[in-house]
FILOTOR-500195 format. One record per residue (C-alpha): residue number from 1; residue in one letter; x, y, z. Coordinates in Angstrom, 1 decimal, decimal comma. Example, Ala and Ser with C-alpha at 12.3 -4.5 7.8 and 13.67 -1.06 7.14 Angstrom:
REM residues 2
 resi resn      X      Y      Z
    1    A   12,3   -4,5    7,8
    2    S   13,7   -1,1    7,1
REM end
This chain:
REM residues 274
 resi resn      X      Y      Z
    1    X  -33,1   22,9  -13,5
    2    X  -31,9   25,0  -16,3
    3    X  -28,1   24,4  -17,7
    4    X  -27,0   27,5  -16,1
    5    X  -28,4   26,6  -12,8
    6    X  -26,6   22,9  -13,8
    7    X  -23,2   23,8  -15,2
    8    X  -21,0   22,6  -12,8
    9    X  -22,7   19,7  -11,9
   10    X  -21,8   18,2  -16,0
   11    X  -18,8   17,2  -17,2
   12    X  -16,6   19,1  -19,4
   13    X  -17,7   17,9  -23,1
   14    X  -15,2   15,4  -24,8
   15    X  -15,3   13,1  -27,7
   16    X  -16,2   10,7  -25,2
   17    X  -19,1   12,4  -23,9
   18    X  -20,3   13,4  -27,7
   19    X  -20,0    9,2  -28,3
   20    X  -22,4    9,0  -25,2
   21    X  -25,3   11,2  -25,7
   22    X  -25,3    9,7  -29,3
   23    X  -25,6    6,5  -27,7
   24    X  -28,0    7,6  -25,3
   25    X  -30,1    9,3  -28,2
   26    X  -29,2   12,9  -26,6
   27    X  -28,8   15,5  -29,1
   28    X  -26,0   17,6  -29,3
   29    X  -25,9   21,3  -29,4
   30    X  -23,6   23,2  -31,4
   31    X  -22,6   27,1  -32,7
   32    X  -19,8   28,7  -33,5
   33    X  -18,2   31,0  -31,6
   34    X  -14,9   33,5  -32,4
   35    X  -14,1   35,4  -29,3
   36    X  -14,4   35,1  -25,4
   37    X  -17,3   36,9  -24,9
   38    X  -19,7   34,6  -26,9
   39    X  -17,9   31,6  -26,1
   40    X  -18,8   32,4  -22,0
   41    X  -22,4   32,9  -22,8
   42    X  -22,8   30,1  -25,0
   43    X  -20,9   28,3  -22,5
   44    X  -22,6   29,3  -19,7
   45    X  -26,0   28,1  -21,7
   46    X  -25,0   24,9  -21,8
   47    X  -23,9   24,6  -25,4
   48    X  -22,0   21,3  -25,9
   49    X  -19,5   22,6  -28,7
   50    X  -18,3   25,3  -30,0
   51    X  -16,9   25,6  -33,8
   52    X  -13,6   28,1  -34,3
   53    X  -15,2   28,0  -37,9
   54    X  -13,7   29,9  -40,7
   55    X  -16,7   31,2  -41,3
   56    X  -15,0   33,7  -39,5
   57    X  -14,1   35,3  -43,2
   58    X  -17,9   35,8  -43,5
   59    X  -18,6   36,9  -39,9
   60    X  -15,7   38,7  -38,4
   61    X  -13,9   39,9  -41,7
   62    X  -16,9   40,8  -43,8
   63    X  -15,9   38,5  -46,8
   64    X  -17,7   36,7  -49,4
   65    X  -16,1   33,3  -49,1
   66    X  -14,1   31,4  -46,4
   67    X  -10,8   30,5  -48,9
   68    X   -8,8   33,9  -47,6
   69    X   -8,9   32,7  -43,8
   70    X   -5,6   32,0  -42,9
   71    X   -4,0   29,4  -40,4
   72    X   -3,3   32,1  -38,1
   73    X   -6,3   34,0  -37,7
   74    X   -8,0   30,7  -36,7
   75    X   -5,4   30,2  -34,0
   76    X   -5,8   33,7  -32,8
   77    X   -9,9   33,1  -32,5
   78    X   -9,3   29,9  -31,1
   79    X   -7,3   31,0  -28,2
   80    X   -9,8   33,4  -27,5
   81    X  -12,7   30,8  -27,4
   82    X  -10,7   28,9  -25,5
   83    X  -10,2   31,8  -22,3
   84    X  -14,2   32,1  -22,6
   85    X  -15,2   28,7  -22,4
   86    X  -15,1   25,8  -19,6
   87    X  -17,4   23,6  -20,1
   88    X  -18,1   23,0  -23,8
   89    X  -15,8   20,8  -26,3
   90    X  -13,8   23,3  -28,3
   91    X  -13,3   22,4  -32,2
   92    X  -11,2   24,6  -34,6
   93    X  -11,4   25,1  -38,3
   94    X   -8,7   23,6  -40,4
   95    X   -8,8   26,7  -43,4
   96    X   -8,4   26,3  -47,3
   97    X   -4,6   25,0  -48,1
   98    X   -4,0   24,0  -44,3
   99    X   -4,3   20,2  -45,4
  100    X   -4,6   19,7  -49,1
  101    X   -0,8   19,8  -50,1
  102    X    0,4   17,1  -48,2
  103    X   -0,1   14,4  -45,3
  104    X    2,5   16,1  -43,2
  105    X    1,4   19,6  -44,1
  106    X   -1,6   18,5  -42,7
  107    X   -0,1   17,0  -39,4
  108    X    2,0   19,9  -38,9
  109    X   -1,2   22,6  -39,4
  110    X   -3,7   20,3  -37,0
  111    X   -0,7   20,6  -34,0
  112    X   -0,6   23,8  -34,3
  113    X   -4,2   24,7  -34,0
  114    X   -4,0   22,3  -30,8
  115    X   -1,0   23,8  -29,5
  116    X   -0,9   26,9  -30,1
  117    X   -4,7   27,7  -30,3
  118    X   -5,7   25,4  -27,1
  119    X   -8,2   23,7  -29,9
  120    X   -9,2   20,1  -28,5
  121    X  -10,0   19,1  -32,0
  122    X   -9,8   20,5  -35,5
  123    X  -12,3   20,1  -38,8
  124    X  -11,5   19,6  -42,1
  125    X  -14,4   19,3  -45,2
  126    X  -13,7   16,7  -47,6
  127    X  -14,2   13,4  -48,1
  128    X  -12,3    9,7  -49,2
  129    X   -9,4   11,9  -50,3
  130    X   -8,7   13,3  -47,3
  131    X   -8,8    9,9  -45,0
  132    X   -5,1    9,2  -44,9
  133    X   -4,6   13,0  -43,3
  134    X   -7,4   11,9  -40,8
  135    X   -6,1    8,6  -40,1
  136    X   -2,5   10,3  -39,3
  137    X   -3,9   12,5  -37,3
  138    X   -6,3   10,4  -34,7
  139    X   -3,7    7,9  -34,2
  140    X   -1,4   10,7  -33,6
  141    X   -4,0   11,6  -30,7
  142    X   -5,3   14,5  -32,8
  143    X   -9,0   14,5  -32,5
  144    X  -11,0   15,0  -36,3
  145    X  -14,5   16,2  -37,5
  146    X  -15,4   15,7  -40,7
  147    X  -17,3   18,0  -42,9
  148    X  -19,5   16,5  -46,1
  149    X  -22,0   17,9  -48,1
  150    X  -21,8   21,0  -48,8
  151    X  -18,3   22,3  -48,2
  152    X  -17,7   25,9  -48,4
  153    X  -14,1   25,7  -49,1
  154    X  -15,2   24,2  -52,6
  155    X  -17,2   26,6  -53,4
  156    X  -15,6   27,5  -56,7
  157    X  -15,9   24,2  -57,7
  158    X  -19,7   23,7  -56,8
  159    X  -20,5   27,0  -58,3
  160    X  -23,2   27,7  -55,7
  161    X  -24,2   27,4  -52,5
  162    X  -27,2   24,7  -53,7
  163    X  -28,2   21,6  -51,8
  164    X  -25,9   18,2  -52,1
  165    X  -26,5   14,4  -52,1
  166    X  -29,8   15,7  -54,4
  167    X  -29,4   13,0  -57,1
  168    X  -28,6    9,2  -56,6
  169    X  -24,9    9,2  -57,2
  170    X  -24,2   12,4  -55,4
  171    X  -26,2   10,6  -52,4
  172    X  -24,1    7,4  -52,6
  173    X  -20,8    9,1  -52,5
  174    X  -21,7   10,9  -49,5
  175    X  -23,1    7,8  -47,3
  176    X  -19,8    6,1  -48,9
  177    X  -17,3    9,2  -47,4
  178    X  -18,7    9,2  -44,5
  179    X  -18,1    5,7  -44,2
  180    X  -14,3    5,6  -45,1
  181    X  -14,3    9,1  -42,4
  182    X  -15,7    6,8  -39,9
  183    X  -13,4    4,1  -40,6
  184    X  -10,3    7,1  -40,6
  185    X  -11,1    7,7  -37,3
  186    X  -13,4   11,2  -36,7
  187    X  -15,3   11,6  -33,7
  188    X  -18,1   13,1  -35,7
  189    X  -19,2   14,6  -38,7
  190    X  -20,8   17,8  -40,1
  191    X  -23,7   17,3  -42,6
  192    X  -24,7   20,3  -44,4
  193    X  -26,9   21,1  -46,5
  194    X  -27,8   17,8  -47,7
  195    X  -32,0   15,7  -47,7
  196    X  -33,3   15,2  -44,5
  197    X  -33,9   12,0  -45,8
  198    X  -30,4   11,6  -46,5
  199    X  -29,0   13,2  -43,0
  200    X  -31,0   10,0  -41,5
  201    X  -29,3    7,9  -43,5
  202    X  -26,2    8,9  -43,1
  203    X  -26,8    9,4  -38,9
  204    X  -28,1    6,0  -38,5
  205    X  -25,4    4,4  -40,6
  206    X  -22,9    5,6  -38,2
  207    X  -21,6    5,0  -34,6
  208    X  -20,0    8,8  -34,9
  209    X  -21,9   11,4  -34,2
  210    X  -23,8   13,6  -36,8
  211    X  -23,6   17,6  -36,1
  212    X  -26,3   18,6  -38,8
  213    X  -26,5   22,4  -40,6
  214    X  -29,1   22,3  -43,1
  215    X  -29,6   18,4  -43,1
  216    X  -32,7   17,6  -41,1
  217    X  -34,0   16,6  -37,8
  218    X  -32,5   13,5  -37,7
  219    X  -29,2   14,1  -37,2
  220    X  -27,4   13,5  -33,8
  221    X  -27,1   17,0  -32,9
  222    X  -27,5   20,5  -34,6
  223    X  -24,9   24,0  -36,0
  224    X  -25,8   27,1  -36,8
  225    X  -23,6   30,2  -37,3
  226    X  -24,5   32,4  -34,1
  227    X  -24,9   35,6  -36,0
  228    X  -27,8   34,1  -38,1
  229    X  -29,6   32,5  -35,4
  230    X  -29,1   35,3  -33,0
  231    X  -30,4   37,6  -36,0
  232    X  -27,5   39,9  -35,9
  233    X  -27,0   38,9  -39,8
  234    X  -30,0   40,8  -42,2
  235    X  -28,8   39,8  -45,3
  236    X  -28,6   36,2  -45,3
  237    X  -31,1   34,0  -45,0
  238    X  -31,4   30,0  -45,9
  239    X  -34,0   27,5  -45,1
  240    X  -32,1   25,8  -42,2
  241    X  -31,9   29,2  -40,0
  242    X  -34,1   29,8  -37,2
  243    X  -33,9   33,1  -36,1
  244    X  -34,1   32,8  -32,4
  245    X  -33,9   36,5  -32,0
  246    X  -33,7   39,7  -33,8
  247    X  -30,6   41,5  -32,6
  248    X  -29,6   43,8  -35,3
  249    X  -33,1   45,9  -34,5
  250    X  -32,2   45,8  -30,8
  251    X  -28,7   46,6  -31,6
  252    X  -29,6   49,8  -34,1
  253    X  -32,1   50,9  -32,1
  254    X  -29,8   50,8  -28,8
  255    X  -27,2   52,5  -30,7
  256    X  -29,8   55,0  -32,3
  257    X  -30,7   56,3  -28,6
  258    X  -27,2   56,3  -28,0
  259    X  -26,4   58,4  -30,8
  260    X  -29,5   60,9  -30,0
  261    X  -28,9   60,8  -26,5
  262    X  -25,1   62,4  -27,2
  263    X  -25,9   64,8  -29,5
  264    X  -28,4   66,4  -27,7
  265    X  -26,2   66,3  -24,2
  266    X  -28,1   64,2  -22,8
  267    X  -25,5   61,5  -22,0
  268    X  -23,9   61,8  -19,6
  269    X  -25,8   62,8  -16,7
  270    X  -24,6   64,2  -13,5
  271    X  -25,6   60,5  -12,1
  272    X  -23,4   59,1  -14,6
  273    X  -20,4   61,6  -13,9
  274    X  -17,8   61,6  -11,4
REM end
């Protein structure tokens, strides 16, 4: 039976159930998602959780780097997920300067993403130094994901978009943050773009959940950006993306006939006119 023949037969995903298919060695299925529309079909798929991500900067706003996306933005995306979805856990994006000033800034951002947005959990990249703001927040009832590796938001700092954890100390600060994330409270954490080698490490170290992007098969579940998977992105291609399909052909060549079909009077058709 496929999940769209099974949907309402399964639970609505929750931290909870994320715990259990860990437990149960089920993997978890992830993408991210920035309007109703997607969020249904995904949804509707069977996709366990979707990611508000601020990769929305890239995706939806056409810019280079995720630091612009405001607090705001994400809540108006998230809402939107939130009318398309049912079924599938719905995690929102904590953007660049929504946590970093202060504990309370922090706490104050998270509700509002929750509140306002309808998010059932937020995500924040960032490791030891970020625990306290985590710890306030789950025993606040505020649901957390971590994010380690690499961490877009940082970019500036890294300098590139390269591989983490490659060398030995690098490796041993991750396995240590994701640790002291663990012992903060998340529900689970994003690897990405670390060693397969160290994605297992990391994965069976943990009683959280691992969503991998970029860090190997052995992680507890998987993320991609839908645009790359789906092919609908041309210009950007990394390792860890499997193109699934090749939309932006089937899209220009759609909009191609479209185009012909209007110029040359062919659209509409008495058929397709009142």
């Amino acid at each position: 039976m496929s999940y769209l023949q099974n949907k309402f037969n399964v639970k609505k995903i929750t931290t909870l159930r994320l715990q259990e298919m860990k437990q149960a060695g089920k993997k978890i299925a992830a993408l991210t998602s920035y309007d109703a529309l997607t969020a249904k079909i995904f949804d509707d798929a069977g996709i366990e959780l979707l990611l508000v991500g601020d990769s929305l900067g890239n995706v939806v706003q056409g810019l280079e780097t995720t630091i612009p996306v405001t607090l705001d933005q994400v809540i108006y995306h998230t809402k939107a997920v939130v009318n398309g979805a049912r079924r599938a856990m719905i995690v929102a994006d904590m953007p660049f300067m929504t946590f970093q000033i202060s504990d309370e800034d922090a706490f104050y951002n998270a509700g509002r993403l929750m509140k306002e947005g309808g998010a059932e959990a937020v995500k924040m990249e960032g490791g030891r130094s970020i625990a306290p703001k985590i710890k306030m927040m789950t025993e606040s009832g505020i649901p957390v994901m971590g994010h380690l590796g690499l961490t877009p938001q940082s970019i500036h700092k890294f300098g590139s978009y390269r591989a983490r954890g490659t060398t030995p100390d690098e490796a041993e600060r991750i396995m240590e943050d994701a640790l002291i994330l663990q012992d903060a409270g998340v529900f689970a954490i994003v690897l990405e773009k670390i060693p397969a080698e160290l994605g297992k490490k990391v994965s069976d170290s943990l009683s959280a959940p691992t969503i991998g992007i970029g860090a190997g098969p052995h992680c507890d579940g998987q993320i991609l950006v839908y645009t790359d998977m789906l092919g609908i992105t041309t210009d950007f291609s990394p390792r860890f993306v499997r193109r699934y399909a090749r939309l932006h052909e089937v899209i220009t060549e759609s909009i191609s006939h479209y185009l012909e079909d209007v110029k040359n009077g062919e659209f509409p058709n008495l058929d397709e006119s009142y």
